[in-house]
N, C-alpha and C positions, 0 to 999 in steps of 0.2 A: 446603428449599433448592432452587434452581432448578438444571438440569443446566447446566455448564459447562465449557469445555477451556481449556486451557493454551496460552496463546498468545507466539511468540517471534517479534519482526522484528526480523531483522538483516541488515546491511549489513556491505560487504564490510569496512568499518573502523571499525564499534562497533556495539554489541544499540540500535539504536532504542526499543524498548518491548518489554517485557514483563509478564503478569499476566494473570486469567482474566477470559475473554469468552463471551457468549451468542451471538454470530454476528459473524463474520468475510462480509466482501465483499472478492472481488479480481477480477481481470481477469486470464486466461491468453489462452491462443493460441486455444482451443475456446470464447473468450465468458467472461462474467460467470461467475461462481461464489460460493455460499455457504457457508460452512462452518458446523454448529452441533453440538454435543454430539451422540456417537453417530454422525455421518457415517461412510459407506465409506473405509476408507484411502483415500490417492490422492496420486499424484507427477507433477505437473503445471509445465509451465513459464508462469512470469508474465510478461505482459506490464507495459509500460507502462501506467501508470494512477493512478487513485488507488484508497487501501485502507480500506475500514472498518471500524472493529471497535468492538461494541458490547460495553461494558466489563458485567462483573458487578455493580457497583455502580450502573448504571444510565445511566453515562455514554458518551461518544463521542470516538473517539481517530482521528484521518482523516491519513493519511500520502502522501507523494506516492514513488514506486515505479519504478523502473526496471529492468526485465529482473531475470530469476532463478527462482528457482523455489520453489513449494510441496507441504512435504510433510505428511500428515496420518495417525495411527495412534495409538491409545491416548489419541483426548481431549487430543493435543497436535499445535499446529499450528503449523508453523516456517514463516515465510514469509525465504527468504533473498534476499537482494536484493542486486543490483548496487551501486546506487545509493538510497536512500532516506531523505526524511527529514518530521519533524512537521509537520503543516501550522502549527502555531504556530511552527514555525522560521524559515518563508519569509517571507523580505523581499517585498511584493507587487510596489513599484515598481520594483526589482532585477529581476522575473520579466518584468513587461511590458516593460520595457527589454529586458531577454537576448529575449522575441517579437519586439519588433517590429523589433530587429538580425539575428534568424534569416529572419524574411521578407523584410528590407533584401537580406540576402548569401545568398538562396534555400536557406539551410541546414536541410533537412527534420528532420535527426533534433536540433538546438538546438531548432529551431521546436517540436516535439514535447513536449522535457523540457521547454519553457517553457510550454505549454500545460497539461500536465500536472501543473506546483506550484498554476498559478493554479485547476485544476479543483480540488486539494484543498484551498484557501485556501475556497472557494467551497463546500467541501461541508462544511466545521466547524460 
């Protein structure tokens, strides 16, 4: 059986996904990061972005992510998050609407989260 960790996202108002994965991708403050079985602990704050995680069964679960933070020790990794949710959740034409109203009313951080559903729409 192949090494894998215990993976938790959750959001400030429900567990988004949970189940084990072979490598986790997120975005913090220090850049891109991966997480795989056997990693350095580490408590790190998330950025905006999208998140990947490569399921143990072989599949891919891609989330779009809003500030917060990840923590990682014992082969389990909590990614806690402000805001976050499945990229099969996001309405696409909902997102480019909320874009191109945030670059309408020069709204950077709208503009951002709406950039941000579409990038994980985009990475499924």
């Amino acid at each position: 059986m192949a090494a894998e960790l215990h993976v938790a996202l959750v959001a400030a108002d429900r567990e988004v996904w949970s189940g084990k994965a072979t490598l986790v991708v997120a975005r913090t403050t220090s850049g891109d990061i991966g997480v795989m079985p056997g990693h350095q602990p580490l408590l790190v704050v998330l950025e905006s972005g999208p998140v990947t995680i490569r399921t143990s069964e072989g599949g891919t679960v891609v989330a779009a992510v809003h500030g917060g933070f990840i923590s990682f020790a014992d082969n389990k990794l909590s990614l806690l998050a402000e805001i976050a949710e499945l990229s099969d959740e996001i309405d696409v034409q909902r997102a480019e609407r909320a874009l191109a109203q945030a670059k309408t009313e020069a709204d950077a951080s709208a503009a951002r989260r709406a950039d941000v559903r579409l990038r994980a729409v985009s990475a499924r």
